[in-house]
C-alpha positions as CSV (number, residue, x, y, z in Angstrom):
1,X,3.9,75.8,-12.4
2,X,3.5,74.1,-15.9
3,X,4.3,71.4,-14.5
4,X,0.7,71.5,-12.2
5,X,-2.7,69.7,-12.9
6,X,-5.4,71.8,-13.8
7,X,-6.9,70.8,-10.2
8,X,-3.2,72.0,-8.9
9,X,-3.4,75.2,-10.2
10,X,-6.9,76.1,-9.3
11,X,-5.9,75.1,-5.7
12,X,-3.0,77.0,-5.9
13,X,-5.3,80.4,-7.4
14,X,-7.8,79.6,-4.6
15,X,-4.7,80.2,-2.2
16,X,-2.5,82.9,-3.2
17,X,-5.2,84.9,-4.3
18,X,-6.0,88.0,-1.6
19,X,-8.5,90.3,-3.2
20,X,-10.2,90.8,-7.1
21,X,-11.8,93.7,-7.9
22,X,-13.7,93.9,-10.8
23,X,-14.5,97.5,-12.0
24,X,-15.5,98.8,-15.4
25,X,-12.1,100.2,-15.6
26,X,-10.2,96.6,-15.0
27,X,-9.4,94.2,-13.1
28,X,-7.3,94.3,-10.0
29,X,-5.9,90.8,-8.5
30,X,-4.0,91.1,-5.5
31,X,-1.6,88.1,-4.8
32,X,0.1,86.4,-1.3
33,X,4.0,86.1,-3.1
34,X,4.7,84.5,0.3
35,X,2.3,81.8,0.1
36,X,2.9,81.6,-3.8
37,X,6.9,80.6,-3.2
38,X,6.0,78.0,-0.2
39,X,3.4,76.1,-2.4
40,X,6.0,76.3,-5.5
41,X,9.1,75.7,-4.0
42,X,8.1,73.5,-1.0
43,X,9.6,76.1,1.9
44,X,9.4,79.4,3.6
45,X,10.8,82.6,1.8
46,X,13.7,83.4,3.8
47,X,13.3,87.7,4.9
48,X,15.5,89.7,6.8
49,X,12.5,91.7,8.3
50,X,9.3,89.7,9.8
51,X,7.4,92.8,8.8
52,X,8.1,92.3,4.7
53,X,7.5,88.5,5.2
54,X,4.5,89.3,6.4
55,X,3.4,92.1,3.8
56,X,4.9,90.3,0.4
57,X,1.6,91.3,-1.7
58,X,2.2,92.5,-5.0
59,X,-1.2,93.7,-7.0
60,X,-1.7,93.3,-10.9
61,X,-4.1,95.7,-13.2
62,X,-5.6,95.6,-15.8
63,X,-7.6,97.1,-18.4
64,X,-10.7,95.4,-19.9
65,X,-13.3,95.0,-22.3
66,X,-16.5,93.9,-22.2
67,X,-18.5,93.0,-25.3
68,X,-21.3,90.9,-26.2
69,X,-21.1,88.3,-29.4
70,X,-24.3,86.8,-29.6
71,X,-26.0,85.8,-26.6
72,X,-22.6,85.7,-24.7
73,X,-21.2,88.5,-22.4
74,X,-17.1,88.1,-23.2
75,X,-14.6,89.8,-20.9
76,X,-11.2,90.0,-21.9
77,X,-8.1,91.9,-21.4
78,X,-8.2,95.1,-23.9
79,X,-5.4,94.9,-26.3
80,X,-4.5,91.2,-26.2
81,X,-5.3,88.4,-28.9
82,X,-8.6,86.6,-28.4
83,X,-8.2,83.0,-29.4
84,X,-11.7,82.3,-29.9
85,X,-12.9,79.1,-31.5
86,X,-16.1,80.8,-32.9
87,X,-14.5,83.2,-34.0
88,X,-16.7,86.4,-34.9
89,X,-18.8,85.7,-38.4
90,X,-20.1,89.0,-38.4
91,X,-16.5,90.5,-39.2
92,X,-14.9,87.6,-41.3
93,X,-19.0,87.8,-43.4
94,X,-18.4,91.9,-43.7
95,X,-14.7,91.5,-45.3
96,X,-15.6,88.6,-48.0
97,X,-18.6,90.7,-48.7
98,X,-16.0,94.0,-49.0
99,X,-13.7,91.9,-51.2
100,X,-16.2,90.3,-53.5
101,X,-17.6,93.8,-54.2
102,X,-13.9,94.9,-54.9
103,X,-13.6,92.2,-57.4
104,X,-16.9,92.7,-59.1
105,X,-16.7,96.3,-59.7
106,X,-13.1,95.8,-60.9
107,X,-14.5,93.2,-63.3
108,X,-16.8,95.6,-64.7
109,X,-20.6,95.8,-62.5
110,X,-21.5,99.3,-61.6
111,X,-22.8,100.4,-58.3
112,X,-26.5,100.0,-59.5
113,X,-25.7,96.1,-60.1
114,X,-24.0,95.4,-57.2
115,X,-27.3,96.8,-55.7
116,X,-29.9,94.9,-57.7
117,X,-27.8,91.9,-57.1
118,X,-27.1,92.2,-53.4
119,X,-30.0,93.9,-52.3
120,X,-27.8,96.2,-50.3
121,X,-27.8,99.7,-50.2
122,X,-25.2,102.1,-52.5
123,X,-24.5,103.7,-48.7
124,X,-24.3,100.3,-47.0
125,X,-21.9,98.7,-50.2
126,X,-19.8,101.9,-50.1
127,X,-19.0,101.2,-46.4
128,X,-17.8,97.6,-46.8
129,X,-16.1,98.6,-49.8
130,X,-12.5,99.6,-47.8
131,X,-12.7,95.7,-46.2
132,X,-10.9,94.9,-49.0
133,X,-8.0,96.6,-48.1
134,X,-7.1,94.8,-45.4
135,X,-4.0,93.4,-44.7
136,X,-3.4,89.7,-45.5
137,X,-2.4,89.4,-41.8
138,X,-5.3,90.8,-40.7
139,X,-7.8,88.8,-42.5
140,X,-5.8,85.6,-41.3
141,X,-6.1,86.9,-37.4
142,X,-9.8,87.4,-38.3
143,X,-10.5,84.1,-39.5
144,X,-8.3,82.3,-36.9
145,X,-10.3,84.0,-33.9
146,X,-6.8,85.8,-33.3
147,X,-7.5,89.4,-32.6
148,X,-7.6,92.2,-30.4
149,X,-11.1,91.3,-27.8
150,X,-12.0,94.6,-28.0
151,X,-12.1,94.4,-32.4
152,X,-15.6,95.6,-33.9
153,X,-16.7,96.4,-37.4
154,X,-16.7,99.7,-36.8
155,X,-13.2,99.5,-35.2
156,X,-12.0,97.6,-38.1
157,X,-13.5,100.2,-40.6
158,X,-11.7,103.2,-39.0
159,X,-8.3,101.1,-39.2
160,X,-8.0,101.2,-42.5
161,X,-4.9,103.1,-43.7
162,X,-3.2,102.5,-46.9
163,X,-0.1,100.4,-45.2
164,X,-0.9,97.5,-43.7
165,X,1.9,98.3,-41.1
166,X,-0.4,101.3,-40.0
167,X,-3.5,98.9,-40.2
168,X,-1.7,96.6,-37.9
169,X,-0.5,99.6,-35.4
170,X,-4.2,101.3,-35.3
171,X,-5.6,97.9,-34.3
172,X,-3.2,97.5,-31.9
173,X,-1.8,93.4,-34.1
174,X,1.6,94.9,-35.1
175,X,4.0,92.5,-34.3
């Protein structure tokens, strides 16, 4: 299969492919393993009943999430990486903004300047704040467009745990 044009492969999809259903649940893709082997291998699956020859479907599920990033509706399977070229500026904006406060407080500014200089809220400031305890690996995923599809702000707030290896397991990265 690698070896397959992109037109190859699409072909091939449009063949072996029985049944999708799309529910907000997941996705269900039923698949024709016969026809799947012929068009890979070049020949008939050899059976010792015509009745399993006949029935060789096997059906894949999955869960997934639906999310919208700007004007865009993104579906993608819960749990897995999303390699995303525009990556989500919201996030990687609310982390530097939760490490920049970090450092300016440790240099010295109180709440009140961070305020006056911002023009955030003590509430809203206090609420990044923990951003800044995010593991190195984290940020890197975040920045890269490498993270979990179904990753929001408020997901990543509630993540936070003192050890990054418990960051990494409550958003679901650890490797």
């Amino acid at each position: 299969l690698s070896n397959m044009t992109a037109d190859q492969t699409q072909n091939l999809f449009m063949v072996v492919v029985r049944k999708v259903v799309w529910a907000p649940e997941g996705l269900s893709l039923t698949v024709d393993l016969n026809t799947l082997y012929k068009h890979v291998h070049g020949q008939d699956v050899r059976e010792s009943s015509p009745e399993s020859a006949q029935n060789a479907q096997h059906t894949l599920q999955t869960s997934l999430v639906v999310r919208r990033k700007g004007q865009e509706v993104r579906i993608a399977v819960a749990g897995q990486p999303e390699i995303d070229g525009d990556r989500q500026p919201g996030l990687i904006r609310a982390i530097a903004r939760g490490r920049d406060w970090w450092r300016r407080l440790l240099a010295g500014d109180s709440m009140e300047d961070l305020c006056r200089h911002t023009g955030y809220t003590d509430r809203y400031i206090r609420r990044l704040l923990p951003l800044a305890f995010l593991s190195p690996r984290i940020v890197t995923q975040v920045v890269n467009g490498q993270y979990p599809a179904d990753l929001t702000l408020e997901r990543l707030l509630g993540s936070i745990k003192l050890d990054w290896r418990d960051q990494a397991k409550a958003l679901g990265t650890a490797p």
